[in-house]
Each structure stands twice: as C-alpha cells, then as structure tokens.
Backbone as numpy.savetxt, mean C-alpha at the origin, in Angstrom:
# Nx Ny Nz CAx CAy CAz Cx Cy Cz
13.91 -9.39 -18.51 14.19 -8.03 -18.97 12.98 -7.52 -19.73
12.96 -6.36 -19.53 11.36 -6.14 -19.96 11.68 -4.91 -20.84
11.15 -4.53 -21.77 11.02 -3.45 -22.78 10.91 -2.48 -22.35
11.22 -1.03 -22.31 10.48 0.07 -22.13 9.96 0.35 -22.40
8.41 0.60 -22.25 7.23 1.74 -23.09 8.11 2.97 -22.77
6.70 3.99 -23.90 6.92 5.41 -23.33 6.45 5.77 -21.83
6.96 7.05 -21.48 6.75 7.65 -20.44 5.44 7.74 -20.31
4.31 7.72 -20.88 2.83 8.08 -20.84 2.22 6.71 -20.10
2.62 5.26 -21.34 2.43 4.25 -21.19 3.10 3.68 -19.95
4.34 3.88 -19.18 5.09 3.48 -18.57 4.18 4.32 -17.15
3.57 5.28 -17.35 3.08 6.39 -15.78 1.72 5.29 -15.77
0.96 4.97 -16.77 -0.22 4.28 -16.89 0.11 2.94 -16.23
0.92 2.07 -16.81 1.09 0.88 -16.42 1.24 0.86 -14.59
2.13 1.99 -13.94 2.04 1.91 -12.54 1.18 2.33 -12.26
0.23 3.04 -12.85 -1.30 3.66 -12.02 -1.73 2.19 -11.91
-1.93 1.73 -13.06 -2.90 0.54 -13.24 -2.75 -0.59 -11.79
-0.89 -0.86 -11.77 -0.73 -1.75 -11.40 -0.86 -0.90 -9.18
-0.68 -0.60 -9.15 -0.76 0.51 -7.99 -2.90 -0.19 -7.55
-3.09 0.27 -8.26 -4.73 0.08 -8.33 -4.85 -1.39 -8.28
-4.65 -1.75 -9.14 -4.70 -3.38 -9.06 -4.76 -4.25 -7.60
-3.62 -3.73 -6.80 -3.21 -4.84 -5.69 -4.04 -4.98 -4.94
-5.11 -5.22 -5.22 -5.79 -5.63 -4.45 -6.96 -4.86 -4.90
1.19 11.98 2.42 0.51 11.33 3.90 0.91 11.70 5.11
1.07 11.72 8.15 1.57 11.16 8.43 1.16 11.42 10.30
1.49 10.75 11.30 1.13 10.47 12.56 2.06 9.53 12.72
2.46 9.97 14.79 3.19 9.01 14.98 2.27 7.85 15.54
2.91 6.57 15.84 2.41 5.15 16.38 1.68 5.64 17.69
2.02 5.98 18.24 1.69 6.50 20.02 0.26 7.44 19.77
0.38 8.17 19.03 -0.67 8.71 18.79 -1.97 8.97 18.38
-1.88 8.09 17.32 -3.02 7.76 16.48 -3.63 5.99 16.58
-2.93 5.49 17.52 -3.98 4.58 17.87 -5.13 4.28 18.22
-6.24 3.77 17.88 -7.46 4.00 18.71 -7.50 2.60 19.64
-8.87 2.82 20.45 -9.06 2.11 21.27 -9.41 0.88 20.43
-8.97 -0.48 20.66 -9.50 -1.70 20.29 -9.97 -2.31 21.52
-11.69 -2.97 22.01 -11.93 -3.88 22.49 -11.07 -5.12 22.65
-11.19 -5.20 24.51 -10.57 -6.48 24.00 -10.82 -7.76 23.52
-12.04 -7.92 23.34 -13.17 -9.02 22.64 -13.03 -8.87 21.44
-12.67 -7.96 20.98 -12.90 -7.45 18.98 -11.59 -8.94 18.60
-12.28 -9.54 17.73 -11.53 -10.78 16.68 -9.93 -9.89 15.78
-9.57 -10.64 15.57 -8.15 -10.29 14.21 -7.63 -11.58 14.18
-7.72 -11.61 12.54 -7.35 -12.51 11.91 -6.34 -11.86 11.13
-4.71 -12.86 11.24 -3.87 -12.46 10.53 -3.64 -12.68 8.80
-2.87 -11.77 7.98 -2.38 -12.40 6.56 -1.32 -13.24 6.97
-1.68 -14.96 6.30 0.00 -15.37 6.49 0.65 -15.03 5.56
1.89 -14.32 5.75 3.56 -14.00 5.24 3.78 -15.38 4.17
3.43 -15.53 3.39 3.96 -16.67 2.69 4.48 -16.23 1.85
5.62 -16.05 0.95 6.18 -15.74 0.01 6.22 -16.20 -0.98
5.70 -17.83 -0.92 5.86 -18.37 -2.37 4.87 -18.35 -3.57
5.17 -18.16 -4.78 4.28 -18.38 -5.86 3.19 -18.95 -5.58
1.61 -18.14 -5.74 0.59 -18.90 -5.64 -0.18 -19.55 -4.23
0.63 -18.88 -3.26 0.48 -19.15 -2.04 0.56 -17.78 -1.08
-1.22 -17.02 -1.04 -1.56 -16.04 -0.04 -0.53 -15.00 -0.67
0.51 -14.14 -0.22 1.22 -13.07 -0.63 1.41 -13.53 -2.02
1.05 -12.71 -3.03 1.78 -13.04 -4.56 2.83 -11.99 -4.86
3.52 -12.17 -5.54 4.63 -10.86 -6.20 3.35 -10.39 -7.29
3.45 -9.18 -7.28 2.27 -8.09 -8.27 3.73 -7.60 -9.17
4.28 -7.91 -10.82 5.15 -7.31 -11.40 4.29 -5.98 -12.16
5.00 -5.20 -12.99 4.21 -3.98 -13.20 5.25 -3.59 -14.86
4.31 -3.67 -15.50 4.84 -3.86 -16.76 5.81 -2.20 -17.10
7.12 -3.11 -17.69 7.97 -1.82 -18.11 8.71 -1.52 -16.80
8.89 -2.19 -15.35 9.59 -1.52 -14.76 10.74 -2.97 -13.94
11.52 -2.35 -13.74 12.34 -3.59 -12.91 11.52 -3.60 -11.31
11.92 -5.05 -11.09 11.23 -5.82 -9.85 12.06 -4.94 -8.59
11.07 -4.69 -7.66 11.74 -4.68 -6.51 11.63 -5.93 -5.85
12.99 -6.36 -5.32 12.87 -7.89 -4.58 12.68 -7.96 -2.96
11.96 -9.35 -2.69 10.97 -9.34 -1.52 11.88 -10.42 -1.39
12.39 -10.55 0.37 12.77 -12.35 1.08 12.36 -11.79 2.11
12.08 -13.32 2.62 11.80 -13.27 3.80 12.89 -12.88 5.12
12.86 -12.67 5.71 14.55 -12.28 7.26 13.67 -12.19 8.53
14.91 -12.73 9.18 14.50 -12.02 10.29 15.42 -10.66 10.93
14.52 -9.96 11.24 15.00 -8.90 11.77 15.05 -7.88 12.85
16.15 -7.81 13.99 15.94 -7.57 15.12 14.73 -8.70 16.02
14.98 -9.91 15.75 14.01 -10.41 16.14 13.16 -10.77 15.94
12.27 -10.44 14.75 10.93 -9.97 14.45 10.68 -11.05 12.85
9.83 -11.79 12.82 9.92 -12.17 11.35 9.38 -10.83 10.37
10.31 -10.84 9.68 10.09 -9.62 9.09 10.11 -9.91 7.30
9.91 -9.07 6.28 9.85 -9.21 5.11 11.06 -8.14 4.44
11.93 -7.86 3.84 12.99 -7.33 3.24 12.53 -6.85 2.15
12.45 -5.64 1.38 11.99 -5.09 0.32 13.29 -4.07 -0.17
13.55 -4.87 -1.39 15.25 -3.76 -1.74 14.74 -3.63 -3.30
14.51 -1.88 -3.22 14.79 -1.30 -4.17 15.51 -0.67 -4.98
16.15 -1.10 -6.44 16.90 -0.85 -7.15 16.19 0.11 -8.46
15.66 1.54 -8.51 15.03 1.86 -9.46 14.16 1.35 -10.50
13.35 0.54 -9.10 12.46 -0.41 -9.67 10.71 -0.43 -8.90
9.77 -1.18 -9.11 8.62 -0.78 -8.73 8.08 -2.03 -9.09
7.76 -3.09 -7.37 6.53 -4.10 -7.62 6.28 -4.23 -6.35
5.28 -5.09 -6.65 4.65 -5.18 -5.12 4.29 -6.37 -4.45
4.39 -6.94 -3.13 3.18 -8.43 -2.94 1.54 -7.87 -2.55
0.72 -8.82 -2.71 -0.54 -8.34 -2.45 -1.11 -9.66 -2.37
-2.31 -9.34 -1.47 -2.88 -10.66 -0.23 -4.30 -10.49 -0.96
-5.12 -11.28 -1.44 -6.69 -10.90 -1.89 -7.53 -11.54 -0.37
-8.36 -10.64 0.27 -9.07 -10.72 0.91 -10.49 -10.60 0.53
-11.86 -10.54 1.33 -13.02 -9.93 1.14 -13.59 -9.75 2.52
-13.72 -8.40 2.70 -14.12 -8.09 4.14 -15.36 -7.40 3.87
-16.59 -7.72 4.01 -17.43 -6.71 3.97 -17.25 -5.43 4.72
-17.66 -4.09 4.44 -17.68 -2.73 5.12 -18.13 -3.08 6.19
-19.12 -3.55 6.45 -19.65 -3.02 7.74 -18.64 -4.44 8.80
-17.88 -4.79 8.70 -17.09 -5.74 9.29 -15.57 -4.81 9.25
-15.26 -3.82 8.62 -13.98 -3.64 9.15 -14.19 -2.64 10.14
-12.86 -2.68 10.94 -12.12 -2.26 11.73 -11.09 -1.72 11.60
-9.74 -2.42 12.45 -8.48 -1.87 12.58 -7.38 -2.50 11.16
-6.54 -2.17 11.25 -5.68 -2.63 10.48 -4.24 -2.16 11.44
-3.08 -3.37 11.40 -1.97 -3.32 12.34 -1.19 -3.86 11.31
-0.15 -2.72 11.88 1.38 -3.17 11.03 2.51 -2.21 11.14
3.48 -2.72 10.48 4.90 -2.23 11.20 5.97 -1.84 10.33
6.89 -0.89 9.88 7.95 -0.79 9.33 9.15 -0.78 10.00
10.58 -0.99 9.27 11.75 0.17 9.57 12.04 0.09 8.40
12.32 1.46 8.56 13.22 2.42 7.56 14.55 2.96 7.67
15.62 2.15 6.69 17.13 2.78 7.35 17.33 4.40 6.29
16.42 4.35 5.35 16.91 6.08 4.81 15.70 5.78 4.31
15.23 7.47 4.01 14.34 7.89 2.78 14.82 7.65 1.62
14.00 8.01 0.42 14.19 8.18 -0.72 14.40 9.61 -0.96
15.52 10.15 -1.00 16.03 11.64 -1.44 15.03 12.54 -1.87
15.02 12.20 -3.12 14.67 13.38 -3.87 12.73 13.03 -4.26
12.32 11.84 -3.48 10.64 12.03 -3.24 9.62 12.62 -3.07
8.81 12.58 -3.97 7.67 13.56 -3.88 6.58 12.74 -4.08
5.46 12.50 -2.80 4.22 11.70 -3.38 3.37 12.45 -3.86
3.41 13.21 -4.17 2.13 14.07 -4.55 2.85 14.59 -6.39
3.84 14.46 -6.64 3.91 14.53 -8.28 4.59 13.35 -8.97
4.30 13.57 -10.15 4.43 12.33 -10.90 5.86 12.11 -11.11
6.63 12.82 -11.46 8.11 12.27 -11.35 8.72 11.99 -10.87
8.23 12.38 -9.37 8.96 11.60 -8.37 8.11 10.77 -6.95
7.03 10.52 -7.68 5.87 10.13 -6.92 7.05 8.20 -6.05
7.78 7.91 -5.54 8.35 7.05 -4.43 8.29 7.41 -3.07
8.10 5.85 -2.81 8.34 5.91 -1.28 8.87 4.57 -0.59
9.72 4.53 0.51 10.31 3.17 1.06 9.17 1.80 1.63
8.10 2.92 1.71 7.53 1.97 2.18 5.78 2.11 2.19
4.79 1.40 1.79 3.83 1.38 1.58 2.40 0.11 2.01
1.89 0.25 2.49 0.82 -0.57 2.79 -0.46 -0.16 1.73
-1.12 -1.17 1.55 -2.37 -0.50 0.37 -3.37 -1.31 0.41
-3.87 -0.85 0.64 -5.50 -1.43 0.59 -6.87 -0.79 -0.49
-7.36 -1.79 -1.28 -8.00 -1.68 -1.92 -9.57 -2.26 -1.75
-10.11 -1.39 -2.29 -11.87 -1.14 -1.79 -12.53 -1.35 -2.99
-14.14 -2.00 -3.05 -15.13 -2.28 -3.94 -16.03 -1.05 -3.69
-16.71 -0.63 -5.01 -17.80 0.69 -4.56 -18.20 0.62 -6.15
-18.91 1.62 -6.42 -20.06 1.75 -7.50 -19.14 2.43 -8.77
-18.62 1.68 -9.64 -17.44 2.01 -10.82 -18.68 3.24 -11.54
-19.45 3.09 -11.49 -20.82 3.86 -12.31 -20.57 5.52 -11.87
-19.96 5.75 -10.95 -19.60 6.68 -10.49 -18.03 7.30 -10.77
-17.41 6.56 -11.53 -16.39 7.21 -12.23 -16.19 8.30 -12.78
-15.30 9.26 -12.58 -15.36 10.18 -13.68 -15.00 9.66 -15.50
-15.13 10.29 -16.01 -14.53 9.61 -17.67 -13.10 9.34 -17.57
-12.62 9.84 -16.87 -10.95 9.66 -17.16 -11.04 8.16 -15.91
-11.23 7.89 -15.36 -11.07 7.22 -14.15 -12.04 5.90 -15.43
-12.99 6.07 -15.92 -13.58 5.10 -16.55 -12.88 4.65 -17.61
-12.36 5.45 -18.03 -10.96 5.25 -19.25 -9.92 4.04 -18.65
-9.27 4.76 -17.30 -8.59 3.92 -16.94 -8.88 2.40 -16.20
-9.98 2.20 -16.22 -10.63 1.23 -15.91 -10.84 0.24 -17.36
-11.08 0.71 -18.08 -11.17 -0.12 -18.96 -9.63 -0.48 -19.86
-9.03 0.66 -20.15 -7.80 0.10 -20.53 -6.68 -1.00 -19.22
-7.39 -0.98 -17.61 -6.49 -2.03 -17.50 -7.28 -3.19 -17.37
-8.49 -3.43 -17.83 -9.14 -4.45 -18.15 -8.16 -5.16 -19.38
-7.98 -4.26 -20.35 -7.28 -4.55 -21.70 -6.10 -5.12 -21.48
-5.38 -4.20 -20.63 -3.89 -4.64 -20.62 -3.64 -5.75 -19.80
-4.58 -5.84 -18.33 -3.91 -6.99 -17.17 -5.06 -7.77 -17.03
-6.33 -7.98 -17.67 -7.75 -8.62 -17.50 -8.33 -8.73 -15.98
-7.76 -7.30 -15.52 -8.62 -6.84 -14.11 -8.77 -5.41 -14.23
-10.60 -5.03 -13.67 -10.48 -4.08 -13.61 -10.14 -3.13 -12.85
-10.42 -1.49 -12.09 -9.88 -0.97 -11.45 -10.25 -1.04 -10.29
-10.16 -1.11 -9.14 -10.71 -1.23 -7.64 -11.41 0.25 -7.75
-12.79 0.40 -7.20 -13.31 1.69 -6.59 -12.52 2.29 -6.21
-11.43 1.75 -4.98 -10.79 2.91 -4.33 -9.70 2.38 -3.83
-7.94 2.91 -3.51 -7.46 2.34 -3.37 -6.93 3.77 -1.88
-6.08 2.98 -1.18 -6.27 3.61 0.28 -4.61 3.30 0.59
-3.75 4.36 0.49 -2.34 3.90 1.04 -2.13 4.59 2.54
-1.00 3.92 2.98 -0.50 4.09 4.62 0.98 4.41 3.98
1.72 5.76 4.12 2.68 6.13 3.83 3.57 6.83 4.28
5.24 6.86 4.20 6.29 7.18 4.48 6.51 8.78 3.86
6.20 9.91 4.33 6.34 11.09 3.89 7.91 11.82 3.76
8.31 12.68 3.28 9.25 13.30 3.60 9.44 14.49 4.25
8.43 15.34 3.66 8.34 16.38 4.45 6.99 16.69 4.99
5.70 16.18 4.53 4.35 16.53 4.67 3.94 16.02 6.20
3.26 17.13 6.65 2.70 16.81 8.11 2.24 15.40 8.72
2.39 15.44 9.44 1.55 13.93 10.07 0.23 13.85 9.59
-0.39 13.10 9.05 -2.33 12.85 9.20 -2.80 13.57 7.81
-1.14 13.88 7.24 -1.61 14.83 5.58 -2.33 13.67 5.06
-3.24 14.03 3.59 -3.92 13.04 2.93 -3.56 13.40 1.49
-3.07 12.69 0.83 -2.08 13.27 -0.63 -2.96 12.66 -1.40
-3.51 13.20 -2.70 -4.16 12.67 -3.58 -2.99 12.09 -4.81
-3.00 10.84 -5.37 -2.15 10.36 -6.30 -1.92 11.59 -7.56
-1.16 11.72 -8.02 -1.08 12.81 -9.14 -1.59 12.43 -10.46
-1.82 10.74 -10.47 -2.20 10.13 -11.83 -3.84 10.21 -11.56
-4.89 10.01 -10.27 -5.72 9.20 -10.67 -6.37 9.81 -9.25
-7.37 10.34 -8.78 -7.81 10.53 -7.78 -8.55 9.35 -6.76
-8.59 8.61 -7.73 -8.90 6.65 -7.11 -7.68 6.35 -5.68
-6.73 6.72 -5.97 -5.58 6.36 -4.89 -5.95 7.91 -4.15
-5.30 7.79 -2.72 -5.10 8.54 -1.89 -4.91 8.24 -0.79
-3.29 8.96 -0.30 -2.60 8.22 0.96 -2.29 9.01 1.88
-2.66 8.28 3.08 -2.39 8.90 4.36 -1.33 8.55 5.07
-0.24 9.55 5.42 0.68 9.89 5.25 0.71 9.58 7.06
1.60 8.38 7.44 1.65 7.73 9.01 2.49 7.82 9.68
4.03 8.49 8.76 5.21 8.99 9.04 5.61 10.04 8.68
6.55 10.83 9.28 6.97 11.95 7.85 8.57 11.94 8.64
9.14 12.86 7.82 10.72 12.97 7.62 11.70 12.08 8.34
13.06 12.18 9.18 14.34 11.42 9.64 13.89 11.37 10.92
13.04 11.49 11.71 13.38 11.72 12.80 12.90 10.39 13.76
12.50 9.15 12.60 12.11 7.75 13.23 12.77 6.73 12.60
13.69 6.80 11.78 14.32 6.11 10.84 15.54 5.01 11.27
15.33 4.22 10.93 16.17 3.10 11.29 15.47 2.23 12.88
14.59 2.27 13.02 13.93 1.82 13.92 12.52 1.08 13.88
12.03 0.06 14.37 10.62 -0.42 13.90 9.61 0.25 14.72
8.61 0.46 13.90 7.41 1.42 14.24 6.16 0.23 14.22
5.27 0.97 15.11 4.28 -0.13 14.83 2.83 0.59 14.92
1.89 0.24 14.00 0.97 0.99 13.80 -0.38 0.61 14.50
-1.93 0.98 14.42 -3.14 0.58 14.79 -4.18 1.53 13.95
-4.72 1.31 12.83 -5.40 2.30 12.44 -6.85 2.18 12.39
-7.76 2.90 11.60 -8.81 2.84 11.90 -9.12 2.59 10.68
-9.82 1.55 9.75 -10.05 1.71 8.30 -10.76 2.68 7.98
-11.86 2.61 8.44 -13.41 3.49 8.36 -12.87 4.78 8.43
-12.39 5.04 9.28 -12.37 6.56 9.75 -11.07 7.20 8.84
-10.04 6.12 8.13 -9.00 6.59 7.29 -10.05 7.37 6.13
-10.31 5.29 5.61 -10.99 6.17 4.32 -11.90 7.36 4.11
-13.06 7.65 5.06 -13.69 8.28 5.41 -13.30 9.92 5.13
-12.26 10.14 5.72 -11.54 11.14 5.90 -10.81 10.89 4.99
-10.30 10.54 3.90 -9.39 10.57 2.73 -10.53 10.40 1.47
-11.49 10.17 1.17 -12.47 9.91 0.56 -13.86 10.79 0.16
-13.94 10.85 1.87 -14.94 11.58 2.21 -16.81 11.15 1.72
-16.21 9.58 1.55 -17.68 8.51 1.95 -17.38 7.37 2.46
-18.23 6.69 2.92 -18.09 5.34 3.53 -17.17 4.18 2.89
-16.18 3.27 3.21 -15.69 2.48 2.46 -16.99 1.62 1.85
-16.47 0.60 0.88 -16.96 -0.55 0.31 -16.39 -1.61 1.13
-16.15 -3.07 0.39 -15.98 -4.35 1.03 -13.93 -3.75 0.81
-13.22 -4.52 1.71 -12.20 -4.58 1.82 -11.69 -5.73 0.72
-11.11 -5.41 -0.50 -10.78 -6.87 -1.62 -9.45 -7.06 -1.45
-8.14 -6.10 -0.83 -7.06 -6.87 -1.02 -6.48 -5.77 -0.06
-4.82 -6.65 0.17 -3.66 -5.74 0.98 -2.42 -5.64 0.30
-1.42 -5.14 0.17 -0.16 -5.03 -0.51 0.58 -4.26 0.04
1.97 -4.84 -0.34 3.02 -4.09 0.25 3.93 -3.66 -0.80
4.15 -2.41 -0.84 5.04 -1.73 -2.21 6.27 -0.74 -1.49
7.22 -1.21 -2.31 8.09 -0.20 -2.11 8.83 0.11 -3.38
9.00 1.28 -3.77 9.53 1.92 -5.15 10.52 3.06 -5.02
10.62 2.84 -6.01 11.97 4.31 -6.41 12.24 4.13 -7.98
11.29 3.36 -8.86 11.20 4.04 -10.43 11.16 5.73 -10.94
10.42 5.90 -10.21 10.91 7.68 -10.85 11.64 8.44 -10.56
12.38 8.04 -9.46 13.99 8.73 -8.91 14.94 8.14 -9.16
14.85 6.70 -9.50 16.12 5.82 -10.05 16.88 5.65 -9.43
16.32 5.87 -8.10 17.75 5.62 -6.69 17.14 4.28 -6.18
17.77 4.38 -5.05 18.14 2.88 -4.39 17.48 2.75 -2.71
16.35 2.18 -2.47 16.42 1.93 -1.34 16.21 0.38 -0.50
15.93 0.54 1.03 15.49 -1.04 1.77 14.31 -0.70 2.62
13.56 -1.60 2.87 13.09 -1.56 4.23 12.71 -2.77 4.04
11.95 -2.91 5.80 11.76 -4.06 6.51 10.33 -3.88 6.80
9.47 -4.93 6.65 7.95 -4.51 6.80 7.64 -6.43 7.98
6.78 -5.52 8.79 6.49 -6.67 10.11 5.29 -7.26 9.50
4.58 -8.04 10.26 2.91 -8.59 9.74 1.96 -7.61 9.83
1.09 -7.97 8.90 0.01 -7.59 9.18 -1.14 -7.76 9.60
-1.87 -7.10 10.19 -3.39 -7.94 10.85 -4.33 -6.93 10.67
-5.80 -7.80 10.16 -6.93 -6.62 10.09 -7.73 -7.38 10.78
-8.38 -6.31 11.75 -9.23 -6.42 13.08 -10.66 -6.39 12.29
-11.67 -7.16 12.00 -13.11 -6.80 11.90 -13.76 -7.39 12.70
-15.09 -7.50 12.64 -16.32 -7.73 13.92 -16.21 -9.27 13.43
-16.01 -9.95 12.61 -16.70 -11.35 12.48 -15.02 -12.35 12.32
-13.99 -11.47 12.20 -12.91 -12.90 12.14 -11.15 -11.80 11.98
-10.33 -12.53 12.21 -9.37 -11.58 12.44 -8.20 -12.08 11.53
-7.45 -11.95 10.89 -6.76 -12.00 10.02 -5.18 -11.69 10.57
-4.24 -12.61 10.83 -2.91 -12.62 11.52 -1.82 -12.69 10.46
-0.58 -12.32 10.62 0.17 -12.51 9.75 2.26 -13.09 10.25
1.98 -14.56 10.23 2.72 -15.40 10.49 3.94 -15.89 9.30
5.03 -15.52 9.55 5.65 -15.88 7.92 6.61 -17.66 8.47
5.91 -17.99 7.77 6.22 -19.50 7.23 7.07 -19.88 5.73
C-alpha cells in the first residue's frame, strides 16, 4: 500500500516513471516492406523478477497486474487495470543506425471511457508499447532538465532523450502524433483509434526511424528499452487487455519474443 503524494508530485512521479521504461493506422495499412533477409531478434516474455521483462512500479499509484495466458491461442500477456498505473519493460541497446521494424500485437475488449491522451487528467490508455531512445540531454529545455534531474533524485535514473509510444486512441485519427501533456520528451503515435477493432487481435509492423522521425522531427538515438503499459490512474476506471510478443527487426540481430 503506498501513500499518496499530492497531485503535482503524483503527475511527476508518472512522467518520470513513463520516461524511465526504458496517436492511429490500421495493421493492413501501415506496414512496410521488410526484406526477407533482414534479421529479428525476439524479447523473451519472461515474467519473473529479474529475468528480461521486469514489473516498472510507479510511486503513489496502485499496480496494474501482468500474468502470463494464453489467449485465443496465442501466448499472450494479460494486463488488468484497476485505477492503477505500472508497467513491464525489457532493457535493450540497439544502435540507430541498426534499427528497423518493430512487431507486435494487441486485443482490446473495451476502451477506457472517459480518455484523453493528450490532457493530463485523463491522459489513459488500454494499451501501450514504449520505446525509449538515447540523444544529447544538453539539449533539454530547462523544464525537461529539471525533470531529469529530479528523477535522478527520486528513482537514481535519469531521463531517456526521448521516449516514443504506439497507442490505443479514442477518437484521434489514424497516424495522429499526440504530444504528452506533462513533458514534450514523450510523444505517441496513435496505431488504433475508436470501437471499430475491439475485442479482436491486431497485429502490427512499424517503422522505428520513420515513427520517430515524424513524431520528433530528428533522427532517433540508440534504442535503450521496450515496455508495455496499460493505465487508467486518472480516470479511476477499470480496464484489460491482451498484448502478443514482441520483435524488433534491425540490420545486425533480431530480437523474438517467446513467453516461457
């Protein structure tokens, strides 16, 4: 059971931890071409303490809980949120000029109601992929350098250059690019939007380079981590989903994701 901070401290602690770990288009559409020679190496699905996927907790908020299932077939991962907010996250190191694709999969049996990614009170979503990037902190604005150093203070890591989400919209167009409302460091591209794919598994193929690129509007850095979040702390409602493996495609080794 964890204490409540204030609301200031409590919006900070999920920026921080959001940043730490490491929008929308349909599947059919926004795939690009992959070689069939191009490498992918999977994340293994491991769930346990200290082993590849870690649970990321986020101070001041209740856990959303992660098991493993299978589902429809599929080894799949279970994420049930109870007005709560955490995440797993995989530490990788991909140099830039080595990424590629990134592959992966949801279902979603409902939205989150009353969601809004683009403001702070109701900034949730069912489902989230995140990837976090290395780049030149020297280039911070002051507020962004602020928050860099206070989560040095609070979690003894600092802030990733850039953090890059794949997200479940409600109403925002396909291929929208939503800037976080706390921190212009995050910004997510939006891979779904509203009811009209829900309760069904989707499966993705993206382009890293050309996400960030276009959500950024400079070249990525080295690829340092992956995570999977699903929340509903600032709406205090209740949701599930089901998240498949993941795999990132680069030029030198491929990364698979097998749950054991």
């Amino acid at each position: 059971m964890f204490c409540q901070p204030t609301r200031p401290i409590a919006a900070l602690a999920l920026t921080l931890a959001v940043l730490l770990t490491a929008g929308c288009a349909t599947p059919s559409s926004i795939a690009p071409q992959v070689a069939d020679d191009s490498p992918a190496r999977e994340l293994p699905l491991v769930w346990n303490q200290g082993e590849n996927w870690q649970p990321y907790h986020l101070p001041g908020k209740k856990h959303t809980l992660f098991s493993k299932v299978s589902m429809d077939g599929r080894d799949s991962v279970l994420a049930v949120a109870n007005a709560s907010a955490s995440m797993l996250r995989h530490t990788v190191k991909i140099p830039a000029d080595q990424l590629q694709q990134v592959r992966f999969s949801w279902k979603v049996p409902q939205l989150v109601n009353s969601a809004d990614l683009a403001l702070r009170e109701s900034d949730d979503s069912p489902v989230r992929l995140v990837l976090v990037f290395e780049g030149d902190r020297s280039r911070f604005s002051a507020k962004n350098a602020m928050l860099s150093e206070l989560s040095r203070a609070i979690t003894g890591e600092e802030l990733p250059y850039a953090t890059l989400m794949y997200v479940w919209c409600n109403n925002r167009a396909n291929g929208s690019v939503i800037h976080n409302p706390r921190t212009d460091r995050i910004r997510k591209v939006v891979v779904e939007s509203g009811m009209k794919n829900l309760n069904q598994w989707l499966d993705y193929e993206r382009d890293i380079k050309a996400d960030f690129e276009r959500a950024f509007g400079e070249a990525p850095g080295a690829l340092l981590g992956v995570a999977l979040m699903t929340d509903t702390d600032n709406t205090q409602s209740q949701t599930k989903a089901y998240y498949g493996p993941v795999s990132l495609r680069s030029a030198a080794a491929v990364i698979s994701s097998t749950v054991k």
